[in-house]
Residue frames relative to the residue before (quaternion, step in Angstrom):
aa qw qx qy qz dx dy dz
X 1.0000 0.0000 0.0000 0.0000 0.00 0.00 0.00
X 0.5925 -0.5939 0.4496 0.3068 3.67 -1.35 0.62
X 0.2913 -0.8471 0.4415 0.0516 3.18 -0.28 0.90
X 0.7382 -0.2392 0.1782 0.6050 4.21 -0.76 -0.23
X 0.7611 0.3517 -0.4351 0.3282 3.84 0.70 -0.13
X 0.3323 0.7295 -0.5458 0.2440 3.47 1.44 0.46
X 0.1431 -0.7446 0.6512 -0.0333 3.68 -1.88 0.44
X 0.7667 -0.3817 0.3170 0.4073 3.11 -1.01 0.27
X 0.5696 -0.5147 0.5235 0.3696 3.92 -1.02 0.38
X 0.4913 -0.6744 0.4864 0.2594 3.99 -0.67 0.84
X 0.4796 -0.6514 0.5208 0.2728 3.00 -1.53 -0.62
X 0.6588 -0.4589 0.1773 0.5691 3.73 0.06 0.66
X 0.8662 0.2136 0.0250 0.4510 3.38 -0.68 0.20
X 0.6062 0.4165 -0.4102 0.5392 3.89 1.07 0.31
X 0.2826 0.6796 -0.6495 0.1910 3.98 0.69 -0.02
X 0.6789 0.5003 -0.3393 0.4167 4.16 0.14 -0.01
X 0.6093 0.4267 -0.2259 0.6291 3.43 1.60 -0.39
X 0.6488 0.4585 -0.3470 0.4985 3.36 0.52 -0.74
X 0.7042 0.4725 -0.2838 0.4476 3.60 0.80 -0.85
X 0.4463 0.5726 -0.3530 0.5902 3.58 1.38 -0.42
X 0.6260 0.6548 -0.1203 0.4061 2.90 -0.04 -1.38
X 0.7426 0.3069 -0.0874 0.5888 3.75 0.05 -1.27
X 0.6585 0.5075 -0.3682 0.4162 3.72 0.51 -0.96
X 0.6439 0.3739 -0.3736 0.5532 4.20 1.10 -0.95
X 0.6689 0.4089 -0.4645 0.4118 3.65 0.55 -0.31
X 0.2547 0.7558 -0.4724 0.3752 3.88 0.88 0.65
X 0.7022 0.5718 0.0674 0.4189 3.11 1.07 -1.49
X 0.6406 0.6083 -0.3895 0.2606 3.17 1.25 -0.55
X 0.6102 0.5797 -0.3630 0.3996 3.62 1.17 -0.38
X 0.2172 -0.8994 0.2974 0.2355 3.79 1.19 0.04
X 0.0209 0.7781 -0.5719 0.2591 2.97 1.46 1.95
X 0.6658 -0.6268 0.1944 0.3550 3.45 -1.34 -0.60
X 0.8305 -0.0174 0.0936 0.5488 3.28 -0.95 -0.15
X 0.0161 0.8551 -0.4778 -0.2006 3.42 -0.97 -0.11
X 0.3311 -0.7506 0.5104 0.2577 3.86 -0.93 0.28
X 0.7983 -0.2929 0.3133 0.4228 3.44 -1.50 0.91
X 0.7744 0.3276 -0.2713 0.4684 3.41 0.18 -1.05
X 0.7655 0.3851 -0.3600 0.3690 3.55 -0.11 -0.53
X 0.4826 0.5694 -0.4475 0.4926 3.66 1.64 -0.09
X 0.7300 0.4775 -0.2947 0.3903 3.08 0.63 -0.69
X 0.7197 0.4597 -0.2580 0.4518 3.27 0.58 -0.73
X 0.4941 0.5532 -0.3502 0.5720 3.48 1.73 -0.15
X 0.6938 0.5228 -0.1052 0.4840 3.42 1.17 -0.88
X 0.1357 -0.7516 0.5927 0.2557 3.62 0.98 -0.74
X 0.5868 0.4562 -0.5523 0.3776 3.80 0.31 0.90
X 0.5106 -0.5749 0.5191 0.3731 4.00 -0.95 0.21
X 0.7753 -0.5947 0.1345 0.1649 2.25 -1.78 1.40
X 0.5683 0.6915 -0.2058 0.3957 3.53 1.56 -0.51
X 0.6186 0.5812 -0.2182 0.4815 2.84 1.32 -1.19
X 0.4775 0.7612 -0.2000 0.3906 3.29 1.23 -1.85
X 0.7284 0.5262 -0.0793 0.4317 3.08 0.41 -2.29
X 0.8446 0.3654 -0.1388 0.3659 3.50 0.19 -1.33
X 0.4725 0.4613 -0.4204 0.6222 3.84 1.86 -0.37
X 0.6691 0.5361 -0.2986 0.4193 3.91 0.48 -0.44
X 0.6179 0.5220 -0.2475 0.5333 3.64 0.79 -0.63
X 0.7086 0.3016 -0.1480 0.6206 3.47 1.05 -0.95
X 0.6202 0.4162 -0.4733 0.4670 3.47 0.50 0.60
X 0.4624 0.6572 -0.2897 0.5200 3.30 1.67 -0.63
X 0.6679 0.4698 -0.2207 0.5333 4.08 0.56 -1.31
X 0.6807 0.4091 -0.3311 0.5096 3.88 0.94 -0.76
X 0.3889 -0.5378 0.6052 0.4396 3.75 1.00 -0.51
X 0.3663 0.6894 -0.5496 0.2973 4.02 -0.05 0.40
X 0.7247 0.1144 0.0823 0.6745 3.13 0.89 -1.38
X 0.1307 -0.5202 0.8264 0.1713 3.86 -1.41 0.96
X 0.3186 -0.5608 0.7591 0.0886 2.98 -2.55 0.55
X 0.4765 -0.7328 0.4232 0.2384 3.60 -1.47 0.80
X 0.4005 -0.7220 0.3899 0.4078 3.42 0.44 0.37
X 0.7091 0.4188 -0.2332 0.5171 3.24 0.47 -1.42
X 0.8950 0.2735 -0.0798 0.3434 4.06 0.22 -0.72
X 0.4927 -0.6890 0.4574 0.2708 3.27 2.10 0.30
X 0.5320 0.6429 -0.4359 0.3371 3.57 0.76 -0.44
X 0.0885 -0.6741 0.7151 0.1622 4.13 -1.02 0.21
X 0.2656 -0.5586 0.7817 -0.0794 3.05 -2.40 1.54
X 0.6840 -0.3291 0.5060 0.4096 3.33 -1.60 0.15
X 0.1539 -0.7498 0.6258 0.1500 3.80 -1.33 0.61
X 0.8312 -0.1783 0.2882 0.4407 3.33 -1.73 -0.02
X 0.5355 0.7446 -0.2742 0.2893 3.59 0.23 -0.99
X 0.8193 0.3997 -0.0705 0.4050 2.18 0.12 -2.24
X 0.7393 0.3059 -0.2710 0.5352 3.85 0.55 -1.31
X 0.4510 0.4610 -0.5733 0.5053 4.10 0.36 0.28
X 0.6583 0.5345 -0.3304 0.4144 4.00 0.05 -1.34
X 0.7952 0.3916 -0.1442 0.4400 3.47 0.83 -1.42
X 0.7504 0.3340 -0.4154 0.3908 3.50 1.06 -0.13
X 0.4690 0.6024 -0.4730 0.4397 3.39 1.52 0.40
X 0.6341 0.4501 -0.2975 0.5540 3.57 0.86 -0.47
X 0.5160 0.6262 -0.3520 0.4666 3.31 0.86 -0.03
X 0.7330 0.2671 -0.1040 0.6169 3.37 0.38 -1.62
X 0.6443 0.5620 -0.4201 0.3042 3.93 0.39 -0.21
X 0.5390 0.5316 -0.2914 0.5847 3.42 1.47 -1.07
X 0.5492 -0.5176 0.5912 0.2844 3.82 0.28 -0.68
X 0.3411 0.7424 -0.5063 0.2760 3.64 0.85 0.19
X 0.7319 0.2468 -0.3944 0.4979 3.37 0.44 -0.60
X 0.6150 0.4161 -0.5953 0.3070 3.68 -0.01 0.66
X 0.4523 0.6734 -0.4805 0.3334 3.84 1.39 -0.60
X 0.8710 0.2863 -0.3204 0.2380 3.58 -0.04 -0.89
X 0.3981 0.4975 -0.6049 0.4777 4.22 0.91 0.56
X 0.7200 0.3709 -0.3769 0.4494 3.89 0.57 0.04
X 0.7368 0.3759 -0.4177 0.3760 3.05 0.56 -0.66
X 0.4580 0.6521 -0.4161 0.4380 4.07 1.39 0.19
X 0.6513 0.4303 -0.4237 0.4594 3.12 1.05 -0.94
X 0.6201 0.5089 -0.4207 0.4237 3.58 0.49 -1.00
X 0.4540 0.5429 -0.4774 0.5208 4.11 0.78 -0.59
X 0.8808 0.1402 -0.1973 0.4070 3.34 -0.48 -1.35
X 0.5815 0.4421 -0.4874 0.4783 4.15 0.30 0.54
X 0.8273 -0.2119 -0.2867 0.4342 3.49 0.64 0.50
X 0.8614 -0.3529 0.3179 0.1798 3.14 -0.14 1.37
X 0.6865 0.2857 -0.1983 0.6386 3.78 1.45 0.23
X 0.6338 -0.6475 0.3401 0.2517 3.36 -1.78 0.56
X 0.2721 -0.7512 0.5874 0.1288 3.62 -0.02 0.95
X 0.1529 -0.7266 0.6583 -0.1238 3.29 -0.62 1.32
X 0.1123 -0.7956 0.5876 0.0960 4.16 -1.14 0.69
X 0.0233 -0.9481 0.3119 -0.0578 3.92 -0.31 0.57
X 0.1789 -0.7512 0.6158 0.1566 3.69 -0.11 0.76
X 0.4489 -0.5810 0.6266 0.2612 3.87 -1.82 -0.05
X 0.3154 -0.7475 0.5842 0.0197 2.99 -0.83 1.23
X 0.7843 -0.0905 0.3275 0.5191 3.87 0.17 -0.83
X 0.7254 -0.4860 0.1717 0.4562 3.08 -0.27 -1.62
X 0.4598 0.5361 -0.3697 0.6037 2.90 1.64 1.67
X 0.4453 -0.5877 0.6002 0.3099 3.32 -1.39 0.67
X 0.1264 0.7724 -0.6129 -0.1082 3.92 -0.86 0.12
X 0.3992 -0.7035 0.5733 0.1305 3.29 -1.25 1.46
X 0.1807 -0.7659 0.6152 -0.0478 3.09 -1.20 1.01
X 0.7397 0.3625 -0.1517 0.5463 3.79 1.11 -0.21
X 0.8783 0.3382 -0.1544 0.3006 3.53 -0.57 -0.28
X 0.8716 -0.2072 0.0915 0.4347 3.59 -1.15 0.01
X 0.7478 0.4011 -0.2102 0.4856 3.43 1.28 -0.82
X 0.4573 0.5535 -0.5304 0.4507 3.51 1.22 0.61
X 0.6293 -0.5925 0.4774 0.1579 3.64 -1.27 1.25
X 0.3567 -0.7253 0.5317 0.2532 3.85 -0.42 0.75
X 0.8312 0.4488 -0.1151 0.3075 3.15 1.10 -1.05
X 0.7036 0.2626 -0.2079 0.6267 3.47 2.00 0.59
X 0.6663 -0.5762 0.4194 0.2193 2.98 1.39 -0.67
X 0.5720 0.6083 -0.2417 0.4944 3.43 2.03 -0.90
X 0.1452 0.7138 -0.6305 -0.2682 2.96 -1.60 0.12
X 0.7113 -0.5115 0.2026 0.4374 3.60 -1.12 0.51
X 0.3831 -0.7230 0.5536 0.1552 3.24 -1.42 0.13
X 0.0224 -0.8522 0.5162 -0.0830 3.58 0.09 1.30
X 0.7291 -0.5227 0.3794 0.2264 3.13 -1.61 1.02
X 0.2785 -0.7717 0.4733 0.3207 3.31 -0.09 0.92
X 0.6563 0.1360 -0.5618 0.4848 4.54 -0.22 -0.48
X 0.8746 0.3133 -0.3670 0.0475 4.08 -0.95 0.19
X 0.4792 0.6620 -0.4006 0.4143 2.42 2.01 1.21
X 0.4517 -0.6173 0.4314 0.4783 4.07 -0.24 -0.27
X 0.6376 0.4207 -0.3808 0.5210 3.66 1.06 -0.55
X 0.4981 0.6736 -0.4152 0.3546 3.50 1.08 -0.45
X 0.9232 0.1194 -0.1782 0.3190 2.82 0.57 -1.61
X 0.3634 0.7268 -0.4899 0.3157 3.16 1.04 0.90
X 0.5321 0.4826 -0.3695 0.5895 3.24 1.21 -1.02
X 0.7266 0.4674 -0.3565 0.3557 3.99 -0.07 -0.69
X 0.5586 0.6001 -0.2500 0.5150 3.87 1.60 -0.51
X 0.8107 0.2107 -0.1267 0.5313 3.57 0.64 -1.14
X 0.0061 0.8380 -0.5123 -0.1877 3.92 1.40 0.32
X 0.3012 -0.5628 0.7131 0.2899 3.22 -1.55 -0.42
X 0.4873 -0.7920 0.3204 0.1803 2.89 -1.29 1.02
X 0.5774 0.5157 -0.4256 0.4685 3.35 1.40 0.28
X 0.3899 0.7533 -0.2954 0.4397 3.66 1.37 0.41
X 0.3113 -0.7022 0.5927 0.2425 3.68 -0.49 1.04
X 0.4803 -0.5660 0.5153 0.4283 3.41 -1.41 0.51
X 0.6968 -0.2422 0.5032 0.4500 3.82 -1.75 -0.13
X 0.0727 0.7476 -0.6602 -0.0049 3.83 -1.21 0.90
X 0.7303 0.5663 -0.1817 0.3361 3.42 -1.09 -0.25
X 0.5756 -0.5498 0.3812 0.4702 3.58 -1.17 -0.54
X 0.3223 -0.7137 0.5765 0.2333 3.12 -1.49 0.87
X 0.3516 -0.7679 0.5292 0.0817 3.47 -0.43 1.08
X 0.2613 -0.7905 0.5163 0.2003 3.63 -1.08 0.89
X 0.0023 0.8368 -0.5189 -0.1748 3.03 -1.11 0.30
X 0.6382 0.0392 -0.2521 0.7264 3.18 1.45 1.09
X 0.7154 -0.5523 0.3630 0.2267 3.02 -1.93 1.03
X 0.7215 0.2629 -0.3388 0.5437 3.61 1.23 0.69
X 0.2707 0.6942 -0.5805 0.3284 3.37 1.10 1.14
X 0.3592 -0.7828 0.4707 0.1917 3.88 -1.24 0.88
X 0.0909 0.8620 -0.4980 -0.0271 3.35 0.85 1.59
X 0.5749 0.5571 -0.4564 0.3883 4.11 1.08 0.56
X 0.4713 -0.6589 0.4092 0.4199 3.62 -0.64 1.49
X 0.5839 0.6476 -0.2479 0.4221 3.43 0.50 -1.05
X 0.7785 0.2633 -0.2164 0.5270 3.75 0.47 -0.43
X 0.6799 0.4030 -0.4269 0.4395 3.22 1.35 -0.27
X 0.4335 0.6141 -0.4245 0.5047 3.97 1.20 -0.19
X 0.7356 0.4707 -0.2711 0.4048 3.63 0.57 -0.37
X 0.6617 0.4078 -0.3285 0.5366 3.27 1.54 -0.58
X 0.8403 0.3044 -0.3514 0.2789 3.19 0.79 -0.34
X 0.2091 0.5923 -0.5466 0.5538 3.75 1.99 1.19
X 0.6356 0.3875 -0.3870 0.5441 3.95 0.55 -0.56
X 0.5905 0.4467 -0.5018 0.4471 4.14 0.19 -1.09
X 0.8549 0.2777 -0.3009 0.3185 3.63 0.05 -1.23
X 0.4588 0.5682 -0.4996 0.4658 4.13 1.19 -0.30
X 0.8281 0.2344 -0.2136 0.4622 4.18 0.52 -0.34
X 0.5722 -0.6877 0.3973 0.2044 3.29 1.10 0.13
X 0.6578 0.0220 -0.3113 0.6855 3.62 1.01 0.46
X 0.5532 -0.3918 0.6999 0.2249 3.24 -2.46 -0.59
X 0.0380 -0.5752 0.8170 0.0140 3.38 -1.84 0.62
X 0.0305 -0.5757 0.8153 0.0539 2.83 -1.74 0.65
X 0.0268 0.8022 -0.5943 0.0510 3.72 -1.16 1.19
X 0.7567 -0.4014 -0.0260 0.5154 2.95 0.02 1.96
X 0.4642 0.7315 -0.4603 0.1938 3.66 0.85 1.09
X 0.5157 0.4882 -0.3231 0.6256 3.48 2.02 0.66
X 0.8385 0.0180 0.0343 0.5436 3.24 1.06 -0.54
X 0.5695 -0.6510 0.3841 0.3231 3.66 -1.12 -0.28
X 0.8168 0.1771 -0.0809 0.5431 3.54 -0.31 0.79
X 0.5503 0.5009 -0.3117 0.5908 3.60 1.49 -0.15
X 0.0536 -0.7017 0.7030 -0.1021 3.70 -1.16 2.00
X 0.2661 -0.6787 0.6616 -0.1756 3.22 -0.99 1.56
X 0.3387 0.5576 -0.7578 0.0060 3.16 -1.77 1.15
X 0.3870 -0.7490 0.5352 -0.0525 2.89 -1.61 0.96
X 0.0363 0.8519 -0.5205 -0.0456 4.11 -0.54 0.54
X 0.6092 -0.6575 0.3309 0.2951 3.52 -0.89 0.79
X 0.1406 -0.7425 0.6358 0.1571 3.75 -0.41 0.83
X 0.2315 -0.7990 0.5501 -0.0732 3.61 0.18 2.28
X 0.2199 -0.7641 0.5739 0.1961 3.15 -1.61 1.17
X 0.7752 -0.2989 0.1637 0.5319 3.81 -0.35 -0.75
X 0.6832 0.5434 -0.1995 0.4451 3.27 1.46 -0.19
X 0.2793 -0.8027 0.3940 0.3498 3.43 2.17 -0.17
X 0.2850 0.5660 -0.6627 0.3989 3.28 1.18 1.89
X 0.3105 -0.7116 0.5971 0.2019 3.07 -1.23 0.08
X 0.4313 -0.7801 0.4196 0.1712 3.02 -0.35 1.77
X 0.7532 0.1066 0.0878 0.6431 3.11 0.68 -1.64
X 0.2658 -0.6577 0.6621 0.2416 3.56 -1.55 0.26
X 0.0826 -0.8316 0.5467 0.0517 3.78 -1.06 0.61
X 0.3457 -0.8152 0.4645 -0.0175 3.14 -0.06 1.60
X 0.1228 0.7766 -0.6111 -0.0910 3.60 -1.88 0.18
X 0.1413 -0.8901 0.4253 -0.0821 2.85 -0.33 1.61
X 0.3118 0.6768 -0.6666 0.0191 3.73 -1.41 0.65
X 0.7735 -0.3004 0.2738 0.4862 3.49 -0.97 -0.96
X 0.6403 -0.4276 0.3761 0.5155 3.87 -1.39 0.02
X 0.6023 0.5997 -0.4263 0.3095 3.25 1.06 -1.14
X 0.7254 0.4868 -0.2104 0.4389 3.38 0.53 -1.22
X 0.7530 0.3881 -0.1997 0.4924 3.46 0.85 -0.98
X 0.0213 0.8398 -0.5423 -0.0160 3.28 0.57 0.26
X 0.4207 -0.6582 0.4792 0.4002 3.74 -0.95 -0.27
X 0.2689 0.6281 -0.5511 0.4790 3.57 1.08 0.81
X 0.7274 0.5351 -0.1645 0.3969 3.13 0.41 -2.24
X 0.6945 0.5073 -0.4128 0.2998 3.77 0.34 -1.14
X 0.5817 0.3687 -0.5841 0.4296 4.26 0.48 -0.45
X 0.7763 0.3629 -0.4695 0.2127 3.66 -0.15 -1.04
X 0.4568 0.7351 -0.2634 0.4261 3.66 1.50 -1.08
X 0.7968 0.3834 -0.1654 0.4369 3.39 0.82 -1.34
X 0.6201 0.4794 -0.2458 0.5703 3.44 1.47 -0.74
X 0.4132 0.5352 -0.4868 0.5530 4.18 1.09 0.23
X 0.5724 0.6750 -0.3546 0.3017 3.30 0.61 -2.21
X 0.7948 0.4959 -0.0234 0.3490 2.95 0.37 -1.94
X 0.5881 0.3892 -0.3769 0.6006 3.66 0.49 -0.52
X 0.6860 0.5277 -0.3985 0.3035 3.78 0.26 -0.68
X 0.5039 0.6792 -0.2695 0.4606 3.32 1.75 -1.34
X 0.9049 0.2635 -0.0685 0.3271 3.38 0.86 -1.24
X 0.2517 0.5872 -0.5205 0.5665 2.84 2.14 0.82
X 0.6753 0.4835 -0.2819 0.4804 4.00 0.42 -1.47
X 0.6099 0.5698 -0.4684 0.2897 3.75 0.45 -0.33
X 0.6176 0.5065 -0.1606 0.5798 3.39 1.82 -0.74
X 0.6907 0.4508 -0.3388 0.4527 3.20 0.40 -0.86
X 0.8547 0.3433 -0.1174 0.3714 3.11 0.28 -1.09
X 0.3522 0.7811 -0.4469 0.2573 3.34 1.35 0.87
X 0.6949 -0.5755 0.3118 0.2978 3.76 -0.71 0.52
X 0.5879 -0.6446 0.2826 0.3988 3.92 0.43 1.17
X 0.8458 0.0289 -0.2881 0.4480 3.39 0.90 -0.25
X 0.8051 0.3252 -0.4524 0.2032 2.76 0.12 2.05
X 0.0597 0.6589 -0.5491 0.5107 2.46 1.84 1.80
């Protein structure tokens, strides 16, 4: 079976990209190195194949190889590619705001883009010091999820498949989720209340571009205790001013 480098079904005639393609997304769990064979088997393609999309990612600088162990790692490429896309979105201005929003109420501000079928932070408290990651969360039982799923973009597939629980108030019926997220947009943010986890309240608001997509979703998370529904107008109304600091900042180079 395809494993963590599966994707989406190509277009006619790109199966060699897609397989490229799928082979860096191997990597996303920053485990270790890997060998021909476990790409492949991550990949569902034989080991040759595996080998030879990998070698040519190697020649592009995509992928370095260990000499001594034959093993392949993320290359040059990749983190040059990513810190231009980095600084181009405006990321490195997101996170002196998203602190401030940390320290005005007292919870982890977290910033996020849609991947597929996951929300993945890239800014804020929940990005690792020590790689650089942040996590990647189901998009219906997350609040950044389901913001990003409320304000879609149109080059975005809709949500398919099963929704999978991971707690006994996860929304695994399409139909109940479509309703939460006709409620996410009728009020203008997202909750999530312990429906990704236990004891962990989330809300989340749409950082809107001219098209009333929502580029990014910008979460604040802590506990019920902390969130309380007292807490959520003033919490939400921080939330917000931050959204609409990021609405500037984080506008696309030509049109900042």
């Amino acid at each position: 079976m395809p494993g963590s480098g599966t994707l989406p079904a190509p277009p006619s005639g790109a199966q060699a990209v897609h397989r490229a393609l799928g082979l860096l997304h191997c990597f996303h769990d920053n485990g270790p190195d890997l060998s021909a064979s476990e790409l492949a088997r991550r990949m569902g393609l034989s080991v040759s194949t595996a080998h030879r999309l990998a070698r040519t990612l190697v020649a592009t600088g995509f992928l370095d190889q260990d000499e001594r162990t034959a093993r392949y790692r993320l290359g040059p490429a990749v983190a040059e590619l990513g810190q231009l896309t980095f600084h181009q979105r405006g990321l490195h201005l997101a996170g002196p705001e998203l602190d401030r929003l940390a320290r005005r109420t007292g919870a982890t501000a977290d910033l996020a883009i849609r991947s597929g079928p996951q929300a993945v932070i890239l800014v804020g408290g929940s990005v690792l010091p020590s790689t650089g990651l942040g996590l990647r969360r189901p998009l219906h039982s997350t609040a950044l999820g389901k913001v990003l799923l409320a304000w879609p973009s149109p080059t975005e597939p809709p949500l398919s498949g099963p929704l999978p629980a991971y707690t006994a108030r996860t929304l695994t019926d399409s139909a109940a989720l479509d309703a939460e997220l006709a409620l996410t947009r009728e009020r203008g943010h997202a909750l999530n209340d312990g429906e990704s986890a236990a004891g962990v309240r989330t809300l989340a608001v749409p950082v809107l571009d001219h098209t009333a997509t929502a580029r990014f979703a910008l979460a604040v998370r802590s506990t019920p205790a902390h969130l309380t529904d007292e807490a959520l107008p003033r919490v939400l109304a921080h939330a917000h001013a931050c959204a609409a600091a990021l609405t500037v900042l984080l506008l696309p180079p030509d049109q900042r």
